[in-house]
C-alpha positions in Angstrom: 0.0 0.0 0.0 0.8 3.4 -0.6 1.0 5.6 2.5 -1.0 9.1 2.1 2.4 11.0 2.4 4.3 9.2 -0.5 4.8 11.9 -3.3 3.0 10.1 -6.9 3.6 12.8 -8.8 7.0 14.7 -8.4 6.4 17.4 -11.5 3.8 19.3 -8.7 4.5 17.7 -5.3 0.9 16.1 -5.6 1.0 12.9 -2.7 -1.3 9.6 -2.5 -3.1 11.1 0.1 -4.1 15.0 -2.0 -5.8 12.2 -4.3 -7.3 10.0 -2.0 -9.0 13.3 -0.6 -9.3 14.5 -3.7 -11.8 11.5 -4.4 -13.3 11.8 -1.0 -14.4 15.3 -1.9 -16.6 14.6 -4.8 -13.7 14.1 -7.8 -14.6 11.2 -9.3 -13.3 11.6 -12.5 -9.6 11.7 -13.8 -9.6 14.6 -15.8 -11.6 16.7 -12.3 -9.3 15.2 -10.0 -5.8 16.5 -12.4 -7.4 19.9 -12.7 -7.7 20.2 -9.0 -4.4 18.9 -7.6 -2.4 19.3 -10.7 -1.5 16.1 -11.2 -0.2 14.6 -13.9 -0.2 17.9 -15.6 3.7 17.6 -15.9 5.5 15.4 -17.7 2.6 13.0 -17.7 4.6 10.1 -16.3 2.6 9.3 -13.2 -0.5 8.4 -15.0 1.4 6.8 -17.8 3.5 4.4 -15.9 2.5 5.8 -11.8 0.1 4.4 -9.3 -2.3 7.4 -9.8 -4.9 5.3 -11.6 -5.2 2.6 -9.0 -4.8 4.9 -6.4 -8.0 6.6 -7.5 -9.9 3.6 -8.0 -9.3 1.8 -4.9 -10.3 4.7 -3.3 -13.5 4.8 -5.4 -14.1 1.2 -4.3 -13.6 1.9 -0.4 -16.5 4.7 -0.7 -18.5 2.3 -2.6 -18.5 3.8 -6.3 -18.7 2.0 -9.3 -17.0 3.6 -12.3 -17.1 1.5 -15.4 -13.4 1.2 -17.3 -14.8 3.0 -20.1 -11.9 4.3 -22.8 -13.5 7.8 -22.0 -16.2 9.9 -22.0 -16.9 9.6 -25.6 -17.0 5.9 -25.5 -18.6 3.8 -23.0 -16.9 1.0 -23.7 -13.5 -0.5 -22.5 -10.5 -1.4 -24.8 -11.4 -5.5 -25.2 -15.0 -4.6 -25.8 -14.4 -1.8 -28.6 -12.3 -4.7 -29.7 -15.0 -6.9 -30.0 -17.3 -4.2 -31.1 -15.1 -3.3 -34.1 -13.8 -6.7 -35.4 -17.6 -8.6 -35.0 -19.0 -5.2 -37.3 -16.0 -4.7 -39.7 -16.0 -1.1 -38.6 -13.5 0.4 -41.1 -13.2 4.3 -39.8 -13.2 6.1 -36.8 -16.3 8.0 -37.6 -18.1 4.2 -38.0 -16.6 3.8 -34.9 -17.9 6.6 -33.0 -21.6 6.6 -34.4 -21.8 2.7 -33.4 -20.6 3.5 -29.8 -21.9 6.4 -28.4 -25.4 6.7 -29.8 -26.3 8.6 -26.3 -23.2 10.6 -25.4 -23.1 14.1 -25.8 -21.3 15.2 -28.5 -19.7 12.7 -30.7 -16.8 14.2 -32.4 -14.2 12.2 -30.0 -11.1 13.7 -27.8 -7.8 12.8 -27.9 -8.3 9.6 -25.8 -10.4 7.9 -27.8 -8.9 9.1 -30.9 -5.6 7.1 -31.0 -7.2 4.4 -28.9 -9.5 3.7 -31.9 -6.9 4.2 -34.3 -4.6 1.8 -32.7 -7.4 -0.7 -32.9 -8.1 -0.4 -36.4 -4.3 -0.5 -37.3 -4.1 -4.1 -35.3 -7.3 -5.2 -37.0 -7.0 -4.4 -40.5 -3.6 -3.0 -40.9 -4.2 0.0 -43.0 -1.4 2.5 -43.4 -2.2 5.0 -40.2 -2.3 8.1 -42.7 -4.6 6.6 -45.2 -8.8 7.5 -45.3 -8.8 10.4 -43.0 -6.8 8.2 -40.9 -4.3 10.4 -39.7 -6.0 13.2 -38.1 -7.1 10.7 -35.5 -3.5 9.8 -34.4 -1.4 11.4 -32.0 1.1 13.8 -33.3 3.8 10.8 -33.2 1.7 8.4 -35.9 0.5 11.4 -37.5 3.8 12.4 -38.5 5.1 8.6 -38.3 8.2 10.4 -36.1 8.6 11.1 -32.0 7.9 14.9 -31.8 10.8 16.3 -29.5 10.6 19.1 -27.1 11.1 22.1 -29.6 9.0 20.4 -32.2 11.2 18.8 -34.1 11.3 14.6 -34.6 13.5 12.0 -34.7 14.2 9.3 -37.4 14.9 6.2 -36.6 15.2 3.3 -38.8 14.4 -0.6 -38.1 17.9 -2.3 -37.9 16.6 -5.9 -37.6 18.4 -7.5 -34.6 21.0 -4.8 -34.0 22.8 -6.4 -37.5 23.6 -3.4 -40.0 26.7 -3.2 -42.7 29.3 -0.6 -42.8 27.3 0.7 -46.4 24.0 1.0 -44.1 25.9 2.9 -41.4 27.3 4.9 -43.9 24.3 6.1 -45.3 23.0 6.7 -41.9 26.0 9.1 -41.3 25.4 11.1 -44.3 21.9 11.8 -43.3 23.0 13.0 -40.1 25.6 15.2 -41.3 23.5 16.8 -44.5 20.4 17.3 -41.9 22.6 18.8 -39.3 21.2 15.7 -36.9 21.9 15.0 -33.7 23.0 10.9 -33.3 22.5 8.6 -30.6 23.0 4.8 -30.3 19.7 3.4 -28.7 18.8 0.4 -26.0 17.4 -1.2 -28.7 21.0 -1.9 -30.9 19.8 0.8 -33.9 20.6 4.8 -33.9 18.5 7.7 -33.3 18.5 11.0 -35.4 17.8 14.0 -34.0 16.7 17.3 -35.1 14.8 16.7 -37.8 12.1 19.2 -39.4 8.8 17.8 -39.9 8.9 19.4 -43.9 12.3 17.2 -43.8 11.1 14.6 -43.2 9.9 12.5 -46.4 13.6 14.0 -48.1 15.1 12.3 -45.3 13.2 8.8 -45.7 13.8 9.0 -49.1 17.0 9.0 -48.8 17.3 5.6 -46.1 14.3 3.5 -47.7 16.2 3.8 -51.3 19.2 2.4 -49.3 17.0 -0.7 -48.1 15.6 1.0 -44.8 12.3 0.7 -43.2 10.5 2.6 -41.2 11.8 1.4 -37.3 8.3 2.5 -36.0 9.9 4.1 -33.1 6.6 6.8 -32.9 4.1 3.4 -33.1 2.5 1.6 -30.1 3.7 -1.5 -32.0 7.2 -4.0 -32.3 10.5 -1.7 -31.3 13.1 -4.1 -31.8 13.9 -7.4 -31.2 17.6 -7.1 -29.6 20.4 -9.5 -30.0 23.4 -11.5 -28.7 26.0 -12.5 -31.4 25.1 -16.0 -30.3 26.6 -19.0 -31.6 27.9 -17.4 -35.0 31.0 -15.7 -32.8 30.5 -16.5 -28.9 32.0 -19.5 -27.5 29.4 -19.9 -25.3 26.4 -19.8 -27.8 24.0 -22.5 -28.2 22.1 -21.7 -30.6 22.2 -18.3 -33.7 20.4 -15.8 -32.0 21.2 -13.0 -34.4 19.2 -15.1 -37.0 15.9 -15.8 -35.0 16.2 -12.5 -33.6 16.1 -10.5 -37.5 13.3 -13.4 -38.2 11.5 -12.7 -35.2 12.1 -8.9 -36.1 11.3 -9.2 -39.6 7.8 -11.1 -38.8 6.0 -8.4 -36.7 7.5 -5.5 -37.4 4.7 -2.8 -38.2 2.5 -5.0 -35.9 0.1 -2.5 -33.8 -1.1 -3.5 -30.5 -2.1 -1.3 -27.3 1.1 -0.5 -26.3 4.7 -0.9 -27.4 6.3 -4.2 -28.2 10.0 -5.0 -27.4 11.6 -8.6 -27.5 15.1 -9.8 -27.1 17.0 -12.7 -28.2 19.9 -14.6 -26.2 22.1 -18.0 -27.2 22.9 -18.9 -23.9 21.7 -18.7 -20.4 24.1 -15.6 -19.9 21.6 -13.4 -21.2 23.1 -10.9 -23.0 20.4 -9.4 -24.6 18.3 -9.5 -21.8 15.4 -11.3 -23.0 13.6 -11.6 -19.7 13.1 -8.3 -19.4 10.7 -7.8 -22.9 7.4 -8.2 -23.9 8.3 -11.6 -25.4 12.1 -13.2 -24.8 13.7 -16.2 -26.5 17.2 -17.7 -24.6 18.7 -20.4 -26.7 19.1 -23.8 -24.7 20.6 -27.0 -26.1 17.5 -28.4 -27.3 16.3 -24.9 -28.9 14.8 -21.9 -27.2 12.6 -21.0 -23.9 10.1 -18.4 -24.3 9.9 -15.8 -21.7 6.4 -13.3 -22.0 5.1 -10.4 -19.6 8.4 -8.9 -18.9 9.6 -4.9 -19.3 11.4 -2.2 -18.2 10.8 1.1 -17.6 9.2 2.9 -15.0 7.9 -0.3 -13.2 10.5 -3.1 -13.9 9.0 -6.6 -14.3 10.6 -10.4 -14.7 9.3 -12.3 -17.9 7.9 -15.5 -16.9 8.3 -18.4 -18.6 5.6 -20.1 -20.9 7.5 -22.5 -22.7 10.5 -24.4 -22.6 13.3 -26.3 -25.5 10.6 -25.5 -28.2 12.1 -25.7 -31.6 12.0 -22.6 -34.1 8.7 -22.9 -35.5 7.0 -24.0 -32.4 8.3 -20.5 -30.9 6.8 -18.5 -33.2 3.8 -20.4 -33.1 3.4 -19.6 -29.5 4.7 -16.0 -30.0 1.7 -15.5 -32.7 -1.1 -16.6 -30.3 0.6 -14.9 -27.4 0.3 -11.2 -28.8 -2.7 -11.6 -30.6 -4.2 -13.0 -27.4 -2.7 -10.1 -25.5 -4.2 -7.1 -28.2 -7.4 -8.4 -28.3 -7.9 -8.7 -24.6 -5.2 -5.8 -22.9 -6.5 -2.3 -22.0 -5.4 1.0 -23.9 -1.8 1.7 -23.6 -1.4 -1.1 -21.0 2.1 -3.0 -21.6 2.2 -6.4 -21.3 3.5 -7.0 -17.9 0.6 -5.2 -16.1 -2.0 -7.1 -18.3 -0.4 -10.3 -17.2 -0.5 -9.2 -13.5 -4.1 -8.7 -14.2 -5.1 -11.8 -15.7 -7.0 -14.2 -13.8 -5.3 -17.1 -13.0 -1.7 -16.2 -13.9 0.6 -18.0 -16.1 -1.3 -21.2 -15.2 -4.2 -19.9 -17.2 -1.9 -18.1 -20.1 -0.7 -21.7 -20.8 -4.0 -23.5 -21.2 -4.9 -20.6 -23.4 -1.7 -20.2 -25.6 -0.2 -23.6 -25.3 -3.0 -26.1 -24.5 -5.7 -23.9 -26.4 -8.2 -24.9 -23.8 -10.6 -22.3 -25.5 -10.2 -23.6 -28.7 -9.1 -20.2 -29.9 -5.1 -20.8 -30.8 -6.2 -21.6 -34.7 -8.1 -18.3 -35.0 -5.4 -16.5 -33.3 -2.8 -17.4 -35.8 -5.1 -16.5 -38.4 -5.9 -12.9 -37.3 -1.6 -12.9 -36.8 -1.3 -13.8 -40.6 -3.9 -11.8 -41.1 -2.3 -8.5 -40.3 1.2 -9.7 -41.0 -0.1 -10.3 -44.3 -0.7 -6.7 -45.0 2.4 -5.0 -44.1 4.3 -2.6 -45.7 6.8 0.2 -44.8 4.6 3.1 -43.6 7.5 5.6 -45.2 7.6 3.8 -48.7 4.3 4.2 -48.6 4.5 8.1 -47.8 8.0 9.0 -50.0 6.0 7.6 -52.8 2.4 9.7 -52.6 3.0 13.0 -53.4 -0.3 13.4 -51.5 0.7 12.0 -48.5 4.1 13.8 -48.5 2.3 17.2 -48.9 1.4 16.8 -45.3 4.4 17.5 -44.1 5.0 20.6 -45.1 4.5 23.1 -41.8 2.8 25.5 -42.9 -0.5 25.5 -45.0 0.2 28.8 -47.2 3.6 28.8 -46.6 6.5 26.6 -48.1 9.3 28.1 -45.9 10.6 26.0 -43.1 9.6 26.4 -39.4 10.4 29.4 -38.0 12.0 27.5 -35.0 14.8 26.1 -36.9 15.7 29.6 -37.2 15.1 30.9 -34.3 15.2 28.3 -31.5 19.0 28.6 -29.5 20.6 25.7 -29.5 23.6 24.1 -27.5 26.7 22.1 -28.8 26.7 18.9 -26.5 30.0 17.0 -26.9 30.2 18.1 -30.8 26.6 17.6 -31.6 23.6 20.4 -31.7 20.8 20.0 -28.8 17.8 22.4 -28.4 18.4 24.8 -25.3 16.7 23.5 -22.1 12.9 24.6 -21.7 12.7 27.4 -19.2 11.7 25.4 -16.1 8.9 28.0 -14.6 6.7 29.4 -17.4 4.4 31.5 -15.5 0.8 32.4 -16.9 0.0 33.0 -19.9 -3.9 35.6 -20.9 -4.4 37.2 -24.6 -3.2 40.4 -25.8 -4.0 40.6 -29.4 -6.6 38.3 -30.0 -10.6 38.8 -30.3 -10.7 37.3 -26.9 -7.8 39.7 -25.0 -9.8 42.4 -22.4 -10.1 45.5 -24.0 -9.0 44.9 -27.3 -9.8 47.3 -30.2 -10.6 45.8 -33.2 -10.9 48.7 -35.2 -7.6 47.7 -36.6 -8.5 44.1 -37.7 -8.9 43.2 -41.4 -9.8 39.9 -43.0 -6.7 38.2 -44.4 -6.0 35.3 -47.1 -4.0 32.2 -45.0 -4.7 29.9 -47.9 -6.7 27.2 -49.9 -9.7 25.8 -47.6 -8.5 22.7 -49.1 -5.0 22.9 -47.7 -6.4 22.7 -44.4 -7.1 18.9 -42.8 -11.0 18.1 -42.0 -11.1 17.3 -38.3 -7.3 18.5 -37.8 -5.6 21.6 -38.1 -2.6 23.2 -39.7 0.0 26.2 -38.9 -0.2 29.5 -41.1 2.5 31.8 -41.3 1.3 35.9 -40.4 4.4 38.4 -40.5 6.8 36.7 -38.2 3.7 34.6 -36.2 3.1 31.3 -36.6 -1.2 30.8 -36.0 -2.7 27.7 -35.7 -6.4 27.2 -37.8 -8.6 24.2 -37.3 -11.6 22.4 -38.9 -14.5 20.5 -37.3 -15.7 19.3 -40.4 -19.8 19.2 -39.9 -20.3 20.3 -36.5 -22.2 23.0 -37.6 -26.0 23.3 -37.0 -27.0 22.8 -40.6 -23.7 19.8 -40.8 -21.2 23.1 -42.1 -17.9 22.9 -41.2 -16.8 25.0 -38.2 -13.6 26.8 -38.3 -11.0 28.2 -35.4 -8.2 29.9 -35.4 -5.4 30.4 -32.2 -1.7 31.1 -32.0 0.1 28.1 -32.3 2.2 28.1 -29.4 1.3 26.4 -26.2 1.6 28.3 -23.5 3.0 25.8 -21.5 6.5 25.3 -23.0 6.8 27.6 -24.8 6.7 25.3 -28.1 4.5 25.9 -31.5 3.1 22.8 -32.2 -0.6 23.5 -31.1 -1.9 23.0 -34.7 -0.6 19.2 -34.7 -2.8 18.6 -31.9 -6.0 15.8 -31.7 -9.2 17.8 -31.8 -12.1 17.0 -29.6 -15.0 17.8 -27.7 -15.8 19.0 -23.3 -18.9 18.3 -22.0 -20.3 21.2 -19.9 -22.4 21.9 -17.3 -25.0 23.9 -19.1 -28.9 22.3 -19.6 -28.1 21.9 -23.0 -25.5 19.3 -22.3 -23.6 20.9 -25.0 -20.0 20.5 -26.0 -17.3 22.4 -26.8 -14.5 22.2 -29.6 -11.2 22.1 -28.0 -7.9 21.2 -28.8 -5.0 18.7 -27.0 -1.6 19.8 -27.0 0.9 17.1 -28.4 3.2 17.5 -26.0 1.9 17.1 -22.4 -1.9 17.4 -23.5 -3.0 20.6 -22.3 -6.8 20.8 -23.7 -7.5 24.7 -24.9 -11.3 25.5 -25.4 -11.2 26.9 -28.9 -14.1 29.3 -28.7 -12.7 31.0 -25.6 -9.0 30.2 -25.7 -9.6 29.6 -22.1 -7.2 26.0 -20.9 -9.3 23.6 -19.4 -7.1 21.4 -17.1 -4.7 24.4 -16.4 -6.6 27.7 -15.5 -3.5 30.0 -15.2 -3.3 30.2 -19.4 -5.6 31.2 -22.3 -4.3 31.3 -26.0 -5.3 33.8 -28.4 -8.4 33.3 -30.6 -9.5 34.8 -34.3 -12.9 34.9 -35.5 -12.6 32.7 -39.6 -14.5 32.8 -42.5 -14.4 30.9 -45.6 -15.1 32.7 -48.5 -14.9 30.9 -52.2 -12.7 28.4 -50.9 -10.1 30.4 -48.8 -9.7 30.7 -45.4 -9.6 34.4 -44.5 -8.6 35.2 -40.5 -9.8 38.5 -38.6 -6.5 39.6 -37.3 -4.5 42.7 -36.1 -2.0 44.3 -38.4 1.2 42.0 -38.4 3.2 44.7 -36.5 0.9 44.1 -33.5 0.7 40.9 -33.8 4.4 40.5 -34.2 5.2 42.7 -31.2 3.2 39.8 -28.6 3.7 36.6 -30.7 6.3 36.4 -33.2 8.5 33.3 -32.9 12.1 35.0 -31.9 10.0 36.8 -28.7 9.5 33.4 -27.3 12.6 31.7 -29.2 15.7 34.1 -28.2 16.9 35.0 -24.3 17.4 37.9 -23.1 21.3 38.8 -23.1 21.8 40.6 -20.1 21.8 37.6 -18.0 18.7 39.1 -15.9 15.3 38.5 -16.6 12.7 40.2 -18.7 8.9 40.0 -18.9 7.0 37.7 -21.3 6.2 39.3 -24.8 2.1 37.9 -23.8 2.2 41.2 -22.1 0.3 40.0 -19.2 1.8 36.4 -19.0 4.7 35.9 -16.2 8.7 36.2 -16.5 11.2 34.2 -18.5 14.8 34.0 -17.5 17.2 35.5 -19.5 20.2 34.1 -21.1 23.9 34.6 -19.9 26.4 37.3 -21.4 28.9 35.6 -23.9 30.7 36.0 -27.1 31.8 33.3 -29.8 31.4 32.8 -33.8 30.0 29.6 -34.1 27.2 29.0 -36.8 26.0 25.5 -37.9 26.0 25.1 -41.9 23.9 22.8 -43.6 22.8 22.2 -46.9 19.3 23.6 -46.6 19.4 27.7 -47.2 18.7 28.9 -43.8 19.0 31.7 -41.6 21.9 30.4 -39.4 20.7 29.0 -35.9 21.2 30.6 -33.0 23.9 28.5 -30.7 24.2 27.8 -27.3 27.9 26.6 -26.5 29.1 24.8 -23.4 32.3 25.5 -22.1 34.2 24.8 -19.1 36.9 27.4 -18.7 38.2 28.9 -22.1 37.3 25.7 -24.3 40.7 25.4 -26.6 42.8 28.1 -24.3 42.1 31.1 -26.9 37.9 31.5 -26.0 36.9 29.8 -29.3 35.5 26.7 -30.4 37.5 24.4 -33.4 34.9 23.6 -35.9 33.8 20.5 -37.3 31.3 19.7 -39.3 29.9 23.6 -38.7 29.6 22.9 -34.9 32.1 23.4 -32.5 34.7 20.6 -31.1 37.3 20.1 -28.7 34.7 20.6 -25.8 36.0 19.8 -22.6 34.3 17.5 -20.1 31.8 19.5 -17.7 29.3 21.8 -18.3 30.5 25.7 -17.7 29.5 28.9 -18.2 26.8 28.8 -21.5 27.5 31.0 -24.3 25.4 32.8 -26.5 26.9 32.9 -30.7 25.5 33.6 -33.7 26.4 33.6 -37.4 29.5 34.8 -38.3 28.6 37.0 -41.2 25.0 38.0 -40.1 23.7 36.2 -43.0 23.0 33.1 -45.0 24.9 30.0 -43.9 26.8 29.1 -47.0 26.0 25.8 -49.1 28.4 24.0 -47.1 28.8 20.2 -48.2 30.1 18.8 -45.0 
């Protein structure tokens, strides 16, 4: 048990007990109970991977309150039974999915719960690519843009490397994407490498690039198979029994692109020493002298859990055999983002009843099993193949919607050399609060000075998504509810695109969705999720829903013969409170100066400094604005060698922080480093 005094969530000092009480007082609902306490309002980790959830409904239980495990509001069912719901009526889309389930919930345009929970169902099922029929609004920014979204809104790139096995060529190719795209690059847990860095326009250039090499997509965003990690086995260890590096690419090879609620990863040892730490996955193979033991239930993470074991000297086919009923048996029947290891703690009867399922098929369901596995197998392909060869589909990634310039954060965002390699400055830890200034919702605003103006083609705009526009040196964020009007017209918004939060302009990649409120009515209203740490922003009143200490800017939009037109202030204004280098560049004095939102709180300023350090690259931008560590005077003259247009020779130890720019004010030369 937890005692009342343990801290759950360290982000805002939030202990078991605040919740318990919390729950005592009347909050019986997650989303009430994180306004109130803050809780999980942070990084997100405590709900995630914490003890929040079952600390909530235990205490539900003591007072004698029944809440059904719904998915959420929207839905009324939980994960197995949408499951069920789904596969028995072939539902194809998330709008069949959503007017089958929640005939008499008020409004019925989803949130961002439900959204990817569907979508990760229909993906297992049916195994359409995530971005295909409308698909792609529906998924979290990671699917959406088939990349991990990083913390100033760039992504990472990550190819599959079956097994950890990869040639010099391959590497090589790896290398020159890094160094034309300026990438950060970073050897993973799971034996492949991770780019950083990359802009989301960049993106399909980049992935051209690897899948004409022979990459695949490594599905490193997906809730589906990371990696299936490797020993060398008995190819070059004297103690192998058996070639793990060959089951494990087979093993790798077999369900990659495989969706299920949460991620998969699996390792593959060839000898009891355990090298590749196979009983600490989702599903773990160690080689024996007879063939292999399979180990299932086991992670990492947050909550570290033992693999147990289901089977033992099963031959090569046998394994997989067991490995296909296993994880189909395990996404049919887990709940939504639940790993493996806490669905197996929750199963009744424990590994004695995961046997007579998956080994002994006691319920006479191992045959249909394997054919829902082949099923889905059978439809695989690369997701990025897919997208570097649809023009359409590769359109999406461009930032902005009447705009082909890049994001205005690769130009303005500071960044700091780490050890020879570019990292985004650190988020200011305190943000403070953030109300309007120039939008139509800011107190006292005159809008005597606003005009209609062109942001683009209607048609370049996703239905039920949103997209960033580019005003003066502002980066807005317009969305469309496609139908939610009265007479079924589309309904439009528009906001700033920055999230108040951190700071970080990614508020038009968010999930749309709908709040119930308390009026008579029981009415919705449109609102928006931040991708990042899910801050829901009420898109008629800007006002933030689960944090009451920021509201975003808000513009009135029309659409008028197929353009979108906004009601804003004259770009000037609008420039003076939002445009990207206010909330992108520190203050040099080394003080602190007040937030450009005019009535928001302080930001801390950046340290005094000189140096000449630019980064080149290939791509004709302004040059970035650099951060450089140093501990004491770097080289012994106060600057930086260069390599590869970023600074080397940097000493162990982080100093002093200084701030550089380019070294001619302009243009970075077309540098081929």
């Amino acid at each position: 048990a937890i005692d009342d005094d343990e801290l759950v969530c360290s982000c805002n000092g939030v202990s078991a007990g605040c919740l318990r009480q919390a729950v005592a007082d009347g909050l019986h609902d997650l989303e009430d109970i994180k306004k109130a306490t803050k809780c999980g309002t942070g990084c997100g980790g405590c709900i995630a991977t914490g003890p929040v959830k079952s600390i909530i409904k235990k205490k539900l239980k003591e007072l004698g309150i029944e809440k059904k495990d719904a998915i959420c509001g929207c839905i009324p069912f939980a994960r197995k039974e949408l499951f069920d719901i789904i596969k028995v009526k072939e539902l194809m889309s998330y709008e069949a999915v959503i007017e089958a389930c929640s005939e008499n919930v008020p409004g019925k345009r989803g949130c961002e719960v439900c959204k990817p929970a569907v979508g990760s169902i229909l993906a297992s099922l049916w195994n359409d690519h995530v971005l295909a029929k409308d698909r792609a609004v529906i998924q979290d920014t990671n699917d959406r843009f088939l990349a991990n979204i990083q913390r100033n809104g760039t992504y990472s790139v990550i190819p599959r490397i079956a097994g950890g096995e990869v040639t010099p060529e391959m590497l090589g190719v790896i290398a020159d994407v890094g160094k034309k795209y300026g990438l950060y690059t970073k050897i993973t847990g799971g034996q492949r490498i991770d780019l950083f860095g990359a802009q989301r326009k960049d993106l399909p250039a980049i992935w051209k690039i690897l899948v004409d090499a022979g990459f695949e997509s490594g599905h490193a965003y997906a809730k589906a198979l990371r990696t299936v990690k490797s020993c060398v086995g008995s190819t070059w260890c004297r103690f192998g029994m058996q070639d793990s590096v060959t089951f494990a690419v087979r093993l790798e090879n077999r369900y990659k692109g495989l969706r299920s609620p949460h991620k998969l990863k699996s390792g593959v040892s060839g000898c009891v020493r355990e090298c590749a730490e196979a009983q600490g996955k989702d599903f773990g193979v160690v080689a024996t002298e007879k063939g292999w033991n399979l180990y299932v239930a086991g992670n990492g993470g947050a909550k570290p859990a033992h693999a147990q074991l289901l089977a033992s000297d099963v031959d090569d086919e046998t394994c997989v055999k067991l490995i296909d009923r296993f994880l189909m048996f395990y996404i049919a029947t887990a709940g939504p983002l639940e790993r493996t290891a806490p669905w197996f703690q929750k199963l009744e009867g424990g590994m004695g009843y995961l046997k007579s399922v998956i080994v002994e098929d006691k319920l006479g369901i191992c045959a249909d099993l394997e054919r829902m596995m082949e099923e889905s197998l059978g439809k695989y392909e690369c997701e990025w193949k897919r997208v570097v060869e649809d023009q359409d589909l590769w359109a999406n990634f461009q930032h902005y919607a009447n705009s082909t310039l890049p994001d205005d954060v690769e130009i303005e965002h500071q960044w700091v050399d780490m050890r020879g390699q570019l990292i985004p400055a650190p988020w200011e830890k305190q943000t403070g609060s953030f109300e309007p200034s120039v939008g139509k919702n800011a107190e006292g605003i005159d809008k005597t000075g606003f005009r209609w103006v062109d942001c683009g083609r209607a048609a370049e705009f996703p239905r039920n998504g949103g997209a960033a526009v580019k005003y003066g040196q502002s980066q807005l964020a317009v969305f469309c509810f496609s139908g939610r009007g009265p007479n079924g017209q589309d309904e439009w918004y528009a906001t700033q695109n920055m999230c108040p939060h951190k700071r970080a302009f990614v508020l038009a990649r968010g999930l749309l969705g709908e709040a119930p409120t308390d009026s008579a009515e029981g009415s919705a209203v449109p609102k928006v999720a931040c991708p990042h740490h899910k801050r829901q922003f009420d898109l008629t009143t800007g006002k933030c829903l689960n944090d009451e200490s920021m509201t975003i800017n808000t513009w009135d939009v029309k659409v008028e013969n197929g353009r979108i037109l906004l009601h804003l202030p004259p770009e000037e204004a609008l420039d003076a409170e939002l445009a990207t280098h206010k909330w992108q560049t520190k203050d040099k004095s080394g003080g602190k100066k007040k937030s450009p939102g005019g009535k928001g709180g302080d930001v801390a300023g950046g340290p005094n400094g000189d140096g000449t350090i630019y980064m080149a690259s290939k791509r004709q931008l302004e040059p970035r604005k650099v951060l450089r560590m140093e501990n004491g005077d770097c080289n012994g003259h106060g600057h930086a060698e260069m390599r590869n247009g970023v600074a080397n020779g940097i000493s162990n130890g982080l100093g002093k922080i200084v701030e550089t720019f380019g070294a001619d004010g302009g243009k970075c030369a077309d540098a081929d480093f």
